[in-house]
C-alpha positions in Angstrom: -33.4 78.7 -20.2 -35.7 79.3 -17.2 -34.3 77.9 -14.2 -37.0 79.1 -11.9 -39.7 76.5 -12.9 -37.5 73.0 -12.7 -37.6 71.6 -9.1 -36.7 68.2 -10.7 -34.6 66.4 -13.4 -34.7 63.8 -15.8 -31.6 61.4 -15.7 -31.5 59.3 -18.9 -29.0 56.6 -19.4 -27.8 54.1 -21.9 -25.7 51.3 -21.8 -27.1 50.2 -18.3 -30.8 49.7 -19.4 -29.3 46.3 -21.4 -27.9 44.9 -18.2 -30.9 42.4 -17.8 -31.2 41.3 -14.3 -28.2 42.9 -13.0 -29.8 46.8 -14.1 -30.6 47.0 -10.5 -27.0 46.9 -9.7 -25.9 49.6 -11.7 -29.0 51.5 -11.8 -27.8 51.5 -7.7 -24.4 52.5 -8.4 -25.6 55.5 -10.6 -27.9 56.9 -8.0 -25.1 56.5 -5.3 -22.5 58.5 -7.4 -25.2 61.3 -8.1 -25.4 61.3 -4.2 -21.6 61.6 -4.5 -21.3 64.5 -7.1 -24.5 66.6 -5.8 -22.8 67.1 -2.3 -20.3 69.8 -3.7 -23.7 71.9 -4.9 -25.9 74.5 -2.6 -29.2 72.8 -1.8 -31.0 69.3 -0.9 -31.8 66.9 -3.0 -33.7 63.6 -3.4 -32.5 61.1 -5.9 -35.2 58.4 -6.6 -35.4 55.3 -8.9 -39.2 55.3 -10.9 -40.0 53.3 -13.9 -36.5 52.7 -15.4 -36.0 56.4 -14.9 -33.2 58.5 -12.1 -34.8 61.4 -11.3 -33.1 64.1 -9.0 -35.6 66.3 -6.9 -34.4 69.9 -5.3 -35.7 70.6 -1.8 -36.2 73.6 -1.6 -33.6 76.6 -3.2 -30.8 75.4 -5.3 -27.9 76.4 -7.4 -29.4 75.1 -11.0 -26.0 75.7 -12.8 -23.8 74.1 -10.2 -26.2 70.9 -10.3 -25.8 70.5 -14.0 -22.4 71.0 -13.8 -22.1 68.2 -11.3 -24.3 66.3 -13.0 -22.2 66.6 -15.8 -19.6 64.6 -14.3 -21.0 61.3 -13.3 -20.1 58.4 -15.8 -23.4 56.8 -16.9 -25.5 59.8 -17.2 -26.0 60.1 -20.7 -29.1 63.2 -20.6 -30.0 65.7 -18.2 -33.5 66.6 -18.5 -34.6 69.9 -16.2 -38.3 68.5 -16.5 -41.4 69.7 -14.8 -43.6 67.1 -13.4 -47.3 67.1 -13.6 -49.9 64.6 -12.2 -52.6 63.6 -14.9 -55.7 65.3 -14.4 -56.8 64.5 -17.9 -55.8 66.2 -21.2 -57.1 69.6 -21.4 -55.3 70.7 -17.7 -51.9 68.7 -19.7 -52.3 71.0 -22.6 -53.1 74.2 -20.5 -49.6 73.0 -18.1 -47.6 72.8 -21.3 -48.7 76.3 -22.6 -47.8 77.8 -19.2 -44.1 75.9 -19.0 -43.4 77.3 -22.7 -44.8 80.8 -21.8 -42.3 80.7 -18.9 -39.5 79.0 -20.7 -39.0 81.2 -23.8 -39.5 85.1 -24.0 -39.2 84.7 -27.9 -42.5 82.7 -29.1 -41.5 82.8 -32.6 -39.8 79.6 -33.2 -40.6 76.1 -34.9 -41.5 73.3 -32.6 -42.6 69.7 -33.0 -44.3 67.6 -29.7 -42.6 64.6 -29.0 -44.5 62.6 -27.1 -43.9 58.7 -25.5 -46.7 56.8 -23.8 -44.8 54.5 -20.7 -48.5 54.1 -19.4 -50.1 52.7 -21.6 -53.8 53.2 -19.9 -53.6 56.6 -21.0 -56.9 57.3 -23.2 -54.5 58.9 -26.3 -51.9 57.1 -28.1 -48.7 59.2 -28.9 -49.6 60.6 -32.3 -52.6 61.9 -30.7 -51.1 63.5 -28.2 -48.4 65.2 -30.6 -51.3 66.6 -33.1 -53.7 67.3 -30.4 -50.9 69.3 -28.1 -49.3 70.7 -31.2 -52.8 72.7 -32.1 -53.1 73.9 -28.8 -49.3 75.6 -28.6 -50.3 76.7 -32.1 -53.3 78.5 -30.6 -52.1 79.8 -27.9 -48.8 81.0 -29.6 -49.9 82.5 -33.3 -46.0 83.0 -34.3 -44.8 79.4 -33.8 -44.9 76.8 -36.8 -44.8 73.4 -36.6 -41.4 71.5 -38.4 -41.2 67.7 -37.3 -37.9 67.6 -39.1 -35.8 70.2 -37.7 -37.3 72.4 -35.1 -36.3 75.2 -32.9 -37.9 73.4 -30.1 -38.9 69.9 -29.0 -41.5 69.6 -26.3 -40.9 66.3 -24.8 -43.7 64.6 -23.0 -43.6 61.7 -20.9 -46.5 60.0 -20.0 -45.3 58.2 -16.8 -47.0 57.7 -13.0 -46.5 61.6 -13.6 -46.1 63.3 -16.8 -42.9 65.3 -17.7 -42.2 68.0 -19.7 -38.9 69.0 -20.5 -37.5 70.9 -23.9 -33.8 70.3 -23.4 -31.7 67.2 -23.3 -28.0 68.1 -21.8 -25.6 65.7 -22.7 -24.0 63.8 -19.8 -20.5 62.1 -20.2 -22.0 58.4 -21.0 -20.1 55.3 -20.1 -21.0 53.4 -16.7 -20.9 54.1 -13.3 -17.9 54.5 -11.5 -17.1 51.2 -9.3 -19.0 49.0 -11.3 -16.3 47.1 -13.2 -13.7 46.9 -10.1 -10.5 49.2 -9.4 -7.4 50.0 -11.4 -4.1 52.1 -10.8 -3.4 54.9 -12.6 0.0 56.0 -13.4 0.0 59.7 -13.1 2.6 62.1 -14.4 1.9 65.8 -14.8 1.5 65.5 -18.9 -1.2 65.4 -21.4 -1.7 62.0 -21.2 -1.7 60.0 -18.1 -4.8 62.2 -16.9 -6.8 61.4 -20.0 -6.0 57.8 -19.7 -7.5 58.2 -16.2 -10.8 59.9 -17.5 -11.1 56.9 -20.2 -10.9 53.8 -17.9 -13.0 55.5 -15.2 -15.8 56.1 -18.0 -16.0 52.5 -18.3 -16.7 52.2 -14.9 -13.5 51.5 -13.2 -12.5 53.5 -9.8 -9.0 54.7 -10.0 -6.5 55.3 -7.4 -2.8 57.0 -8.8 1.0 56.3 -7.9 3.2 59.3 -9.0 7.0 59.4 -9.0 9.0 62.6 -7.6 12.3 63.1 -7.6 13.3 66.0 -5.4 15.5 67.7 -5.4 15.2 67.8 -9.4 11.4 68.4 -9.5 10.1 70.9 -7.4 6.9 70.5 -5.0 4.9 72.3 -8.1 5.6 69.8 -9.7 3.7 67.4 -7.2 1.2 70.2 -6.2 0.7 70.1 -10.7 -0.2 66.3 -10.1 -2.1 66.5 -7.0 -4.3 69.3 -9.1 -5.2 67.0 -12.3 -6.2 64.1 -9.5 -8.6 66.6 -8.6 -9.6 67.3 -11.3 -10.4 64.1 -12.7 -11.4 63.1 -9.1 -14.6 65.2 -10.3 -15.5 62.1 -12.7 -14.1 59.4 -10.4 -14.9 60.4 -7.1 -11.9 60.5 -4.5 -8.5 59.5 -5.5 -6.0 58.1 -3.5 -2.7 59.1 -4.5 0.4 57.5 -3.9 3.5 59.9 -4.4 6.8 58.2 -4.7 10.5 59.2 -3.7 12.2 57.8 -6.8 15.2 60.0 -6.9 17.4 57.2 -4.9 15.7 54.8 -7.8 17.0 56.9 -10.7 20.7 57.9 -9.6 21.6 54.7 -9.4 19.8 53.5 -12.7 21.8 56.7 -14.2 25.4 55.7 -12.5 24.7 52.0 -13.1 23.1 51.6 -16.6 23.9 52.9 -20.4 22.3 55.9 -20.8 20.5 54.8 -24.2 18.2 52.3 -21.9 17.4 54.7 -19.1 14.1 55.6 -19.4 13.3 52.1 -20.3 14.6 50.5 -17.1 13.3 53.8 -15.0 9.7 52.9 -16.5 10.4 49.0 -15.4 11.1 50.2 -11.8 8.0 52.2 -12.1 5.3 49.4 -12.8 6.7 47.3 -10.3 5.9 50.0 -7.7 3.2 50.8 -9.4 2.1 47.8 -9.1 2.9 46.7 -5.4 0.3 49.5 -4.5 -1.5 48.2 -6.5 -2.4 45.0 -5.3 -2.5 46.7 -1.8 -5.0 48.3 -3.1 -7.1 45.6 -4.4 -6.7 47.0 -8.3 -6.8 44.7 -10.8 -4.7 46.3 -13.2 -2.2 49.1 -14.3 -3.6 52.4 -16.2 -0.7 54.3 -18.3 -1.3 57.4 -20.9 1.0 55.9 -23.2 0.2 55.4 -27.5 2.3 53.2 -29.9 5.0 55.8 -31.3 5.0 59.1 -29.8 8.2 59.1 -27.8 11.1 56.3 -27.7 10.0 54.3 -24.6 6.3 53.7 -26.5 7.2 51.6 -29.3 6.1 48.3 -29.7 9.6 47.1 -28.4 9.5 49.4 -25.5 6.2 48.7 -24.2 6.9 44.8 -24.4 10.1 45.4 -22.5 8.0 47.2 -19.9 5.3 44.8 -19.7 7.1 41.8 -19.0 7.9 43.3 -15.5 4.3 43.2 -14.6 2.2 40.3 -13.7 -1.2 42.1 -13.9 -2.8 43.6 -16.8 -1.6 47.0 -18.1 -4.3 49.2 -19.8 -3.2 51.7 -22.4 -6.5 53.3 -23.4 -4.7 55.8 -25.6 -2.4 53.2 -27.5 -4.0 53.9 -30.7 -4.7 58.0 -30.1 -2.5 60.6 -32.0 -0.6 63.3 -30.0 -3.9 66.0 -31.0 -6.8 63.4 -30.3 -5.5 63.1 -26.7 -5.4 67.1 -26.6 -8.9 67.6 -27.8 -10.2 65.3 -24.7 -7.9 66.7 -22.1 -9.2 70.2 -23.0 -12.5 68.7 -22.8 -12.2 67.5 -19.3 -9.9 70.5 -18.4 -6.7 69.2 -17.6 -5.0 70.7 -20.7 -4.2 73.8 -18.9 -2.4 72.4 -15.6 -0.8 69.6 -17.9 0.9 72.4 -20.0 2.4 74.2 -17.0 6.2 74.2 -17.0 7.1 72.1 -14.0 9.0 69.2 -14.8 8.5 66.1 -13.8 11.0 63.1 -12.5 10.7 61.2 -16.2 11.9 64.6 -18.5 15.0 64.9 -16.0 16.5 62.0 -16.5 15.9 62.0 -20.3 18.8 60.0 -22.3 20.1 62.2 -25.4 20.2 59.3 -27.6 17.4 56.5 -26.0 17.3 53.0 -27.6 13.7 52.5 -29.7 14.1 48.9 -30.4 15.4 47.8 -26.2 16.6 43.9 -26.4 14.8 42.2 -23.6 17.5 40.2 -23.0 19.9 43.2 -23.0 18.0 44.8 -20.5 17.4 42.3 -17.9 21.1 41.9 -18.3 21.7 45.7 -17.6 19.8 45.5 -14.6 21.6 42.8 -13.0 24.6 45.3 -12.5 21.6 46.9 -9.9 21.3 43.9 -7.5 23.9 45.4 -5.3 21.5 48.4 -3.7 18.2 48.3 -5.8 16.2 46.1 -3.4 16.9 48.2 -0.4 15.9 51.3 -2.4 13.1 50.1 -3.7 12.2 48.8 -0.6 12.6 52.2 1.1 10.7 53.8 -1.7 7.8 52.0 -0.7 7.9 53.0 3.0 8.5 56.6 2.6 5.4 56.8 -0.3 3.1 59.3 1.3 -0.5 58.8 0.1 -2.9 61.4 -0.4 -6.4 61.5 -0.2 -7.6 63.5 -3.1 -11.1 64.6 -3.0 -13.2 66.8 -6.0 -13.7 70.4 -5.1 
């Protein structure tokens, strides 16, 4: 592609053009998180609202792959258009402007092409067929090699007849869903696996800004393994925007869970202790619910008993966006997002030390909130100091 001759794009979107009276809103919110995402990229920009349209607008020099890139990241987007804009001066300067951009844009001229043209004004003096078969024999003339295939062409030349035309050949997928914000705040559990990051990704793509609460244990997990979390909360910070991340002390938490409890039911009362603090920082926060990575079956604390043993601890909603995901589903998106490689790295954290050989899959409720009874001694006080001695961490997208 030729960067040189795009000073502007296109920024398509989907779900938020059925919003009715509240598209403004979100339209809003969109063009506020481009803001956001473009301030990591070399250059100026204007980002403007036009006839159900975002467009962003370089001023002056610019880093074309780093804006892509960032525009690439901002839940909503769901096209990014590098798009040339033209004012109408009637058809035969359109034509001659469309030429030129393809001259520029592709060294090779032999390829097929149809013209795809959409008429949002409708006082202009050609409807849209015309346009395509009057456009399409002037590319033919002007390039002898290239042949016409409406079905599946080499090259689409879009053309938009707005309050200015645009041109554009390429549509780069963005990352759909809504903008970030728009549908309130939730807190992310956030270990150093596979999962908890992608679970993260998910709820923020429906428009949910996400803070995190993660649980060390030094001295049994190092500070890679918390420097390993802190980088996957910026690296999905790049989708959500900043993170604020809540890191936990819970070694006190889990020695005396260890000493106090049967080991089979560990992990299961660990977790319990874990969405209460999850969720007190939670509703510091304002969230209005919990995030975790877990899916029905793929270790002994995510069955169906296990999770309703861990719910009933919370009084807050609990979204498991990967509930119904197999082990290689979740993979394919984390490589997608890149967190699969800083997931994977050996640094263990405070869940996989504790680990019971033998851990119950089918927990009692009753049982359990039995077992826990024999904490009542010391677990308020450390819990309670747990909370004090959190440090929180700001984390912000390179």
């Amino acid at each position: 592609m030729s960067e040189n001759q795009y000073q502007s794009f296109l920024i398509k979107y989907a779900e938020i053009a059925v919003k009715g009276k509240n598209r403004y809103l979100f339209e809003d919110a969109l063009v506020g998180r481009i803001h956001q995402a473009l301030k990591s990229v070399d250059g100026s920009f204007l980002v403007r609202k036009q006839q159900g349209r975002i467009y962003v607008d370089a001023q002056g020099e610019y880093d074309f792959d780093g804006t892509v890139d960032a525009l690439g990241h901002v839940f909503g987007i769901v096209g990014i258009c590098p798009v040339v804009l033209l004012e109408d001066e009637g058809f035969d300067l359109l034509a001659r402007a469309v030429i030129d951009c393809i001259d520029r844009e592709f060294a090779d001229k032999k390829f097929t092409f149809k013209v795809n043209a959409r008429r949002a004004r409708k006082n202009y003096p050609m409807e849209s067929m015309e346009i395509n078969a009057s456009l399409g024999e002037r590319i033919l003339e002007a390039f002898p090699d290239t042949r016409v295939d409406v079905h599946k062409p080499q090259v689409t030349v879009c053309v938009e007849i707005r309050n200015q035309i645009n041109v554009y050949f390429q549509v780069i997928a963005g990352p759909g869903g809504m903008p970030v914000g728009t549908n309130g705040k939730a807190m992310l559990l956030l270990s150093g696996g596979i999962d908890s990051p992608v679970a993260g990704y998910m709820i923020a793509k429906r428009g949910v800004a996400i803070d995190a609460t993660y649980f060390h244990a030094p001295p049994y997990t190092s500070e890679r393994a918390k420097q390993k979390v802190v980088d996957l909360a910026k690296i999905i910070s790049r989708y959500t925007g900043p993170i604020r991340l809540h890191v936990v002390n819970f070694t006190d938490i889990q020695l005396y869970i260890y000493e106090q409890c049967p080991h089979e039911e560990l992990t299961i009362i660990m977790r319990r202790y874990m969405m209460r603090l999850a969720e007190h920082f939670a509703k510091e926060s304002g969230c209005l619910g919990l995030i975790t990575g877990e899916s029905i079956g793929q270790v002994a604390s995510q069955t169906m008993q296990s999770l309703a043993a861990t719910n009933e601890v919370c009084t807050m909603p609990v979204y498991r966006p990967l509930i119904g995901f197999d082990k290689q589903e979740i993979v394919e998106i984390s490589e997608k997002i890149k967190t699969y490689e800083t997931s994977i790295l050996p640094y263990e954290d405070c869940c996989t030390i504790f680990v019971a050989k033998h851990p119950v899959t089918k927990p009692s409720l009753q049982v359990i909130q039995n077992d826990e009874k024999k904490l009542s001694e010391k677990i308020d006080a450390l819990v309670a100091q747990a909370i004090e001695t959190a440090e929180k961490i700001l984390v912000l997208p390179d």
